[in-house]
N, C-alpha and C positions, 0 to 999 in steps of 0.2 A: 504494500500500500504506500502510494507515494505522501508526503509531506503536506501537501492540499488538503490529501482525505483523512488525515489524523488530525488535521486543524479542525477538519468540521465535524468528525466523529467527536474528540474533544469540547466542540464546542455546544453541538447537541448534548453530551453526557451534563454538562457543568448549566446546562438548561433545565434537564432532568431534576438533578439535586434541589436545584433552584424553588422546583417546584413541589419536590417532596418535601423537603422539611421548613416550605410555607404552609402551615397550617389553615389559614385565612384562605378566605374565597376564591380563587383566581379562574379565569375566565379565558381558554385556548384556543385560537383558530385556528385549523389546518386547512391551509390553502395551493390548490397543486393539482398541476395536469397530469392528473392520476393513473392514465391511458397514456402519457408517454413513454413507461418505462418497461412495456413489452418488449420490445428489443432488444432492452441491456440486461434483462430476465433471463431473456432463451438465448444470447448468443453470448460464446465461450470467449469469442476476441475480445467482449467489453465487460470481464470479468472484472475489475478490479474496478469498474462504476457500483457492483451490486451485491452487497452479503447480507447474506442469510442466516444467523443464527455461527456469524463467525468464519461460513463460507460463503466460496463464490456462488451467486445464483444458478449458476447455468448447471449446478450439480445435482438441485434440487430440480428442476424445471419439470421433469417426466413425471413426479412423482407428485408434486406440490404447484398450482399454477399459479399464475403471478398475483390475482388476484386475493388468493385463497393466504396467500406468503405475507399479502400488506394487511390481511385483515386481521392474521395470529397477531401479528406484532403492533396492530392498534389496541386487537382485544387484552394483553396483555397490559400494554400502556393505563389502558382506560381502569381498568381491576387495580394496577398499583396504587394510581394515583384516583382514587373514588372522590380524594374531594375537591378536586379540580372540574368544573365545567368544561367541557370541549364542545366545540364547531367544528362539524366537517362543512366544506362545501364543495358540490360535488363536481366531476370533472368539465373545466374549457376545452370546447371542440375546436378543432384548428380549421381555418378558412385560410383561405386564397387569396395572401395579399392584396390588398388594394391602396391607391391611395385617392386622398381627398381632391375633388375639384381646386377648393379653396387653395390647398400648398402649392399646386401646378401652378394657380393663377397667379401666386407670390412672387414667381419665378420675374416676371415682367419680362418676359420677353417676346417676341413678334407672335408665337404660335399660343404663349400662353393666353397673352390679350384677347387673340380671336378665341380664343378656349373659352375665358369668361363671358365675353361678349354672348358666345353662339347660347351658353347655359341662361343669362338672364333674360335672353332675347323668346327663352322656347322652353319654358314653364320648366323650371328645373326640378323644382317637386315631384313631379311629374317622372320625371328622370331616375332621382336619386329614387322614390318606393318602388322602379323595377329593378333596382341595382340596391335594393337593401337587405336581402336572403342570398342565400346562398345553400343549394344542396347539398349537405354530410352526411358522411357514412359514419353513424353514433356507435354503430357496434360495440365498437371495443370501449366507447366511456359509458355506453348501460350497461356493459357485463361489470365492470368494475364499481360503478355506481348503485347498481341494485347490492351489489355485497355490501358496501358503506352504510347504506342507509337498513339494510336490516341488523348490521354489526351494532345501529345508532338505538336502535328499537332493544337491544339487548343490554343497554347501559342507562340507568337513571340518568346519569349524570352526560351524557353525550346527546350532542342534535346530528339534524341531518336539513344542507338546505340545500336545494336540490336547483343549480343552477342554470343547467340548458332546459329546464321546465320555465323559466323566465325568458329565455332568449331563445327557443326552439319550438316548433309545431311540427310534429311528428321528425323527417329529416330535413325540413326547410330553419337554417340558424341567421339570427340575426346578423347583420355586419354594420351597422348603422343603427343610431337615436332616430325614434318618430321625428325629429330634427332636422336629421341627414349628419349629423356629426359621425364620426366613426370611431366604432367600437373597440379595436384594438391597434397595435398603434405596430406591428407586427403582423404574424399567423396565427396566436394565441396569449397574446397579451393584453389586459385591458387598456384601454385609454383612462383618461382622467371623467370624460363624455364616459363612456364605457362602466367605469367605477360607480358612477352617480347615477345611470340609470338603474344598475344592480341593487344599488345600496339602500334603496328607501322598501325594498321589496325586504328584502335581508333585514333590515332592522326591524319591519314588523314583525319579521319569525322572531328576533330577540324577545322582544316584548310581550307577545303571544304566551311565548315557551319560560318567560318567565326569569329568563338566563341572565340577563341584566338585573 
């Protein structure tokens, strides 16, 4: 294991501690494209991205699937630490780059001009809600998604908030604010747009659930 990954196994352990021998309330978000790490699961070249129980993943992978590997090691997590609240929220599906009319048009240059001009000229609303979905393949973040949130149902002290059920209709996922702002500022990253439109939904599960 190189020097990187003992900084951050180190840094996650002295997080742990942090939280065990805080007696007092505390309140955990786990946030993470939870379907990205299929990959570095099942494949032996990127063994030293993924252990298991001390080993490399890809020794378990036949026997234990990746799915099944992240949810021993939450449900344990969850059992240590009972008096800790946790948030899961569940997996960001990744979309197809895009980027904004608006930064094009910043550009100020001869094509960008006509770029903005041709969008204010020809109902850009119009534009931007057939260009604000995009069709994903969710497979792999329900299979992993559905285990979180029944892992969530098996812990008082754990939620589950389920977040391409706010940005998703069946496999059509949002890319954009009813706005036309855009939602990640990458292929799976939220924007700040992005953050805000998530977050008033998310805080009502707080408050519902009591977690706050």
């Amino acid at each position: 294991i190189g020097p990187a990954i003992n900084d951050k196994i180190n840094e996650i352990q002295n997080l742990y501690s942090t939280l065990h021998n805080k007696q007092e309330q505390q309140v955990v978000i786990l946030s993470h494209r939870w379907s990205a790490y299929f990959q570095y699961y099942n494949n032996k070249d990127n063994n030293h991205m993924c252990f298991n129980n001390n080993n490399p993943c890809y020794l378990d992978a036949d026997k234990l699937s990746y799915e099944e590997a992240v949810c021993q090691n939450l449900d344990k997590l969850f059992s240590k630490l009972s008096h800790v609240k946790f948030v899961i929220i569940g997996s960001l599906y990744p979309i197809n780059k895009i980027h904004s009319y608006k930064e094009f048009a910043l550009l100020n240059t001869p094509l960008s001009r006509l770029y903005k001009q041709y969008f204010e000229q020809n109902r850009m609303d119009t534009y931007l809600n057939q260009m604000s979905y995009q069709d994903i393949n969710l497979d792999e973040n329900i299979k992993i998604d559905n285990k979180l949130e029944q892992l969530a149902k098996e812990h008082s002290n754990v939620y589950y908030y389920d977040l391409k059920s706010r940005l998703c209709h069946e496999n059509k996922c949002r890319t954009r604010t009813d706005e036309g702002n855009i939602l990640m500022f990458d292929d799976n990253h939220l924007t700040k747009h992005g953050s805000d439109y998530v977050l008033k939904d998310f805080m009502k599960l707080l408050k519902e659930e009591k977690v706050l």
